[in-house]
C-alpha positions in Angstrom: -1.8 9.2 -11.6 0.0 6.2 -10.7 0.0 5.0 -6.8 2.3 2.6 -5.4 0.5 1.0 -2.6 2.9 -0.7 0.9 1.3 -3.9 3.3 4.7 -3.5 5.0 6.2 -6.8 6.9 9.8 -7.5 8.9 9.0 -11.0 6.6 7.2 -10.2 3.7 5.9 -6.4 2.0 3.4 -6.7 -0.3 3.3 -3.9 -2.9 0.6 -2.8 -5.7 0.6 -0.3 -8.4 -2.8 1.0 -9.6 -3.1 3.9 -12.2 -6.2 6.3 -11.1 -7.4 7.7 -14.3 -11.0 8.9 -15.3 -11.9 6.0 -16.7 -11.2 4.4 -13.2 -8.6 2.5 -11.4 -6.5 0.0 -13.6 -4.0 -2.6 -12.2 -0.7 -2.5 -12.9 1.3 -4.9 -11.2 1.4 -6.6 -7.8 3.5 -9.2 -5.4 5.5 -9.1 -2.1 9.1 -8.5 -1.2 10.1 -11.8 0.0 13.1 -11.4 3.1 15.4 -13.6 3.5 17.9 -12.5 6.1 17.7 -13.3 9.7 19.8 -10.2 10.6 17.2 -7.9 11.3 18.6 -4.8 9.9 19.6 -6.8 6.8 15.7 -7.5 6.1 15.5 -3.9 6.6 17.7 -3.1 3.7 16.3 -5.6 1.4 13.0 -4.0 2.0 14.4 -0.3 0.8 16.0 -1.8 -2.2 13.6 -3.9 -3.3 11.3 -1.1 -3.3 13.9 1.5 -5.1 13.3 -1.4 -7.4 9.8 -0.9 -7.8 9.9 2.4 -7.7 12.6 2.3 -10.8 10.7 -0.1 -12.9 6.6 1.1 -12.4 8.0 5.1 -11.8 4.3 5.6 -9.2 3.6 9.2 -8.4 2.9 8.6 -5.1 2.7 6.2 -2.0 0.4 4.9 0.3 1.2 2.9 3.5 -0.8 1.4 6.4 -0.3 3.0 9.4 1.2 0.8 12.5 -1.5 0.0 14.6 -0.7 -1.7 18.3 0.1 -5.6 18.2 -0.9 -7.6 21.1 2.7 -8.6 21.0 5.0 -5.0 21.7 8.0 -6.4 19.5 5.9 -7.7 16.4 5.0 -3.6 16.4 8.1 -2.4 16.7 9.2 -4.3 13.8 6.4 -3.2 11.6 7.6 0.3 12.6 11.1 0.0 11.5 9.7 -1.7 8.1 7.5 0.7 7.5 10.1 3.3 7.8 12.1 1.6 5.7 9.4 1.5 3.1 8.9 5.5 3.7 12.2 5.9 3.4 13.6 4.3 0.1 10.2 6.3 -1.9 11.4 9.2 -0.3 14.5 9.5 -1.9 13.1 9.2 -4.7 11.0 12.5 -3.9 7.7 10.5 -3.7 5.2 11.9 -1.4 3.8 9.4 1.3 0.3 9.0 2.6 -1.0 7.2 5.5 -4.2 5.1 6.0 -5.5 3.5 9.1 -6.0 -0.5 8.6 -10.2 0.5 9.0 -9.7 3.0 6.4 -8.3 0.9 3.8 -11.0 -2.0 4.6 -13.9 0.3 4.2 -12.8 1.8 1.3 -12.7 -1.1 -0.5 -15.0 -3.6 1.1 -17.5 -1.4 2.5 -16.9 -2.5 6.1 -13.8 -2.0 8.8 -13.7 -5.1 9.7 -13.4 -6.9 7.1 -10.8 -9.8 6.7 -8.4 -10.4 4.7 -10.0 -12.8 2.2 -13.0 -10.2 2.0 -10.7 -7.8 0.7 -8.8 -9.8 -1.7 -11.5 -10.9 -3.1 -13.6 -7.4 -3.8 -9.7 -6.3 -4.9 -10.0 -8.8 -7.6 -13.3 -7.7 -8.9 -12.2 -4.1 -9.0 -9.3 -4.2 -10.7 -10.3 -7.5 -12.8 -7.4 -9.2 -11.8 -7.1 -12.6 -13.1 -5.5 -15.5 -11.2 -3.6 -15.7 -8.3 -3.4 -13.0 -5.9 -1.5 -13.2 -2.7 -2.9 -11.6 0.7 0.0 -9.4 1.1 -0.5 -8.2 -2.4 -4.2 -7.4 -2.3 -3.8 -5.7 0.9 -1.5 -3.3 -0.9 -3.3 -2.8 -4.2 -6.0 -1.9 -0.9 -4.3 0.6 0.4 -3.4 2.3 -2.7 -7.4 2.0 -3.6 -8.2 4.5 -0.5 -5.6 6.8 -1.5 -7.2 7.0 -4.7 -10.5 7.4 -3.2 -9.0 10.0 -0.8 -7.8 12.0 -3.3 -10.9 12.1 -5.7 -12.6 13.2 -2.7 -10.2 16.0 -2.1 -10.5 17.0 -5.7 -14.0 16.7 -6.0 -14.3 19.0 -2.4 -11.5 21.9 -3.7 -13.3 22.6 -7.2 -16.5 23.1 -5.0 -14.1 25.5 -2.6 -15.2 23.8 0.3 -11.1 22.8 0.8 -7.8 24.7 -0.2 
């Protein structure tokens, strides 16, 4: 199964692609949506069709995306909200289901603790999927996030075939 994993950002979306096989998680590909409007709803756009994009070139299976957790700052929130949506919305019509993780979620999944910073989990992200060379923050948060999902879903399998979950 391929996953498309979101860091969403009014200034930047980071995006990773992971395949979840038996054998393991292999990378894919990786990088960020770079805005470059000023008009806010024109960043918005450039997010949907950058990911229709991605979503036409790696064809992912599904999606995962952080969830919006409360910014000191009320309007920095409100415009991860309206990114995120975006995000949800141009994988959506492409029929892709969505899944949401918690920022604590993602971070123990991968690093073992929910508090972990950023450079913690690029660098257990690296080791995981072997990734060579550079790997921006944005990027490694995303190839994160679709990391849990993965985990989250083996877990889900793993619990229905004991008939402990429907």
């Amino acid at each position: 199964m391929r996953i498309l994993g979101i860091d969403p950002g009014s200034r930047l979306t980071g995006y990773g692609i992971i395949e979840d096989s038996p054998r393991g998680y292999r990378y894919i590909a990786s990088g960020s949506i770079k805005i470059k409007a000023d008009y806010f709803p024109d960043r918005l756009k450039q997010i949907f069709d950058g990911l229709i994009e991605i979503v036409d070139n790696y064809q992912p299976e599904q999606m995962a995306i952080e969830q919006v957790f409360m910014h000191k700052n009320a309007d920095s929130a409100l415009k991860l909200g309206q990114a995120r949506g975006a995000a949800i919305c141009a994988v959506q019509t492409q029929n892709i289901p969505v899944y949401e993780y918690a920022a604590r979620q993602v971070k123990q999944a991968v690093v073992g603790k929910g508090a972990a910073d950023k450079t913690q989990v690029q660098h257990m992200i690296k080791i995981l999927l072997n990734v060579q060379g550079e790997l921006s923050l944005d990027a490694s948060d995303a190839l994160a996030i679709a990391i849990c999902h993965g985990n989250y879903q083996q877990t889900a399998i793993m619990l229905a075939k004991q008939g402990m979950i429907r």
